[in-house]
Backbone bond lengths (Angstrom), bond angles and torsions (degrees), N, CA, C in turn:
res aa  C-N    CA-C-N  psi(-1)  N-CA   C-N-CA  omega(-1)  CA-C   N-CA-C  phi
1 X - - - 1.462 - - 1.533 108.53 -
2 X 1.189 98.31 146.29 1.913 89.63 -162.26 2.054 86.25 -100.55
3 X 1.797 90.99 166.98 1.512 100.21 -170.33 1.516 104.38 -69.87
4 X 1.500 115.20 168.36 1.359 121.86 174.03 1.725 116.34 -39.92
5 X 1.291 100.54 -40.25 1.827 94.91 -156.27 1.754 111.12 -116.52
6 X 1.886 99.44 21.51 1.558 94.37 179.32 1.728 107.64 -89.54
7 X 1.132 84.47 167.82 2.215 81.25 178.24 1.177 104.38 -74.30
8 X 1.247 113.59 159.56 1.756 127.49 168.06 1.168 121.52 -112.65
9 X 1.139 114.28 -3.55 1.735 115.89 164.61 1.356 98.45 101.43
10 X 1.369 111.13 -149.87 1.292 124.06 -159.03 1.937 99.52 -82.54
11 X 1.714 112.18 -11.29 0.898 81.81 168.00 1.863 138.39 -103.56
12 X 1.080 73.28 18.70 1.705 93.22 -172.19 1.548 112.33 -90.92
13 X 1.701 108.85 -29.22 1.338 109.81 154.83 1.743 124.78 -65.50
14 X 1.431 123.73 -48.65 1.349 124.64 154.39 1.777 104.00 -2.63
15 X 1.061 105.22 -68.87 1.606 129.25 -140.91 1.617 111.27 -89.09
16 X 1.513 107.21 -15.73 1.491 102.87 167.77 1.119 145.53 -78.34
17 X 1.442 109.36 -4.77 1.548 121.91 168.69 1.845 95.78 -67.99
18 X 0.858 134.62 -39.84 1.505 135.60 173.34 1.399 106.39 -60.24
19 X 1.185 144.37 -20.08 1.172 127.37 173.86 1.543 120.65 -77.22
20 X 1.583 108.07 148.25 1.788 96.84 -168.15 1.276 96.23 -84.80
21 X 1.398 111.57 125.31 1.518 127.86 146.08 1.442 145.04 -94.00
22 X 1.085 110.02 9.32 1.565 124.07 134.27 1.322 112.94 10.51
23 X 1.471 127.94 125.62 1.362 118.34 167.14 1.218 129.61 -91.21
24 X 1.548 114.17 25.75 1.426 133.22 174.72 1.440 99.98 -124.22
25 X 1.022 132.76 -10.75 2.124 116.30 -162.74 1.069 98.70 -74.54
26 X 1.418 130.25 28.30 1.337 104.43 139.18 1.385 106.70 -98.93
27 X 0.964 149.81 1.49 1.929 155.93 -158.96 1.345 87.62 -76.77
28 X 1.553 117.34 133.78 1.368 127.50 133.39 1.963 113.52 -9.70
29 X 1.296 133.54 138.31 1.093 113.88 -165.72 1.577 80.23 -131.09
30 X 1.300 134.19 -24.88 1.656 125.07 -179.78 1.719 114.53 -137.96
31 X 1.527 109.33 147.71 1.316 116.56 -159.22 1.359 116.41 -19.62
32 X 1.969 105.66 -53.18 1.689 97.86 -170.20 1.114 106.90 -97.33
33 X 1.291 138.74 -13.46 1.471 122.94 176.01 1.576 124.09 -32.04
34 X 1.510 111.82 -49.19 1.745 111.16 171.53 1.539 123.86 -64.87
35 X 1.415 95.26 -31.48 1.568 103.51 151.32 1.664 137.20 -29.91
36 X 1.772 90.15 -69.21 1.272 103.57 161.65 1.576 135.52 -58.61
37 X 1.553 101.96 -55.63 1.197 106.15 174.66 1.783 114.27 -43.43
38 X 1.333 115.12 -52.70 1.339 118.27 -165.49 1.247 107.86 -57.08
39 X 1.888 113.08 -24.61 1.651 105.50 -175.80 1.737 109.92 -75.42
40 X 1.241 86.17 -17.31 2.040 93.98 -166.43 1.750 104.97 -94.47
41 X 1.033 122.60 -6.74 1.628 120.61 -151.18 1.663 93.21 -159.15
42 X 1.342 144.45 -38.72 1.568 142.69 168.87 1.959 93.22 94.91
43 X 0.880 104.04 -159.96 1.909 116.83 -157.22 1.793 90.19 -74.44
44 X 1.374 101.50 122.91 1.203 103.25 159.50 1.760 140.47 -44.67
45 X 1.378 127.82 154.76 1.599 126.03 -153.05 1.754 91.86 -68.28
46 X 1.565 104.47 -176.59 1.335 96.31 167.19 1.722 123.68 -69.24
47 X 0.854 110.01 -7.32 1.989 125.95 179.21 1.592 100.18 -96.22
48 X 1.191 111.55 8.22 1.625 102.57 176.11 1.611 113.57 75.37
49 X 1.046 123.58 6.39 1.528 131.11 155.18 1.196 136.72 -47.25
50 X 1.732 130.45 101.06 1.390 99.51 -179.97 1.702 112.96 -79.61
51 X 1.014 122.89 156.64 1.086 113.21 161.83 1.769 124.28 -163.02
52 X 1.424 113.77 142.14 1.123 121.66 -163.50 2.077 92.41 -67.69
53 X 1.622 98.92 143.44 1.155 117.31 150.71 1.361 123.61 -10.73
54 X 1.119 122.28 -73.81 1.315 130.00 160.30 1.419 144.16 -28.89
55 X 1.726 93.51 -54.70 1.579 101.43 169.49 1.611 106.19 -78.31
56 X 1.290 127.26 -47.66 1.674 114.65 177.08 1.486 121.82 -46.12
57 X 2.260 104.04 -31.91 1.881 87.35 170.84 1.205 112.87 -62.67
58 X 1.422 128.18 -43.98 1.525 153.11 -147.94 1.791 107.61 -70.85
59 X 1.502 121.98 -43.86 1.155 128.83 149.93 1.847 111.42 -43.12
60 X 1.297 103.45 -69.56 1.406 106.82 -157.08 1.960 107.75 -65.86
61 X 1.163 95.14 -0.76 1.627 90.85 152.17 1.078 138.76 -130.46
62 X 1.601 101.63 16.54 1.480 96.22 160.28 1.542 123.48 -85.70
């Protein structure tokens, strides 16, 4: 089984018109979810991002 974030080829393109692109799916979608997130990840970026420690260093140098 291949990892979460490798490509799948031609068939993984097929399949992206099915993905929600919404200009919110990343938003909290139910009461406690932002809840949670904030305990696991702290106040979302300025774009409303949660994101672990890690990925905000990891951005800021690319």
């Amino acid at each position: 089984m291949p990892q979460t974030n490798e490509p799948q080829g031609p068939a993984e393109i097929q399949l992206m018109g099915q993905v929600d692109v919404h200009l919110n799916a990343h938003r909290p979608t139910e009461p406690d979810e932002e809840e949670v997130l904030r305990q696991l990840y702290g106040d979302p970026d300025p774009d409303g991002f949660f994101r672990s420690a890690g990925e905000a260093d990891e951005e800021a140098t690319d």
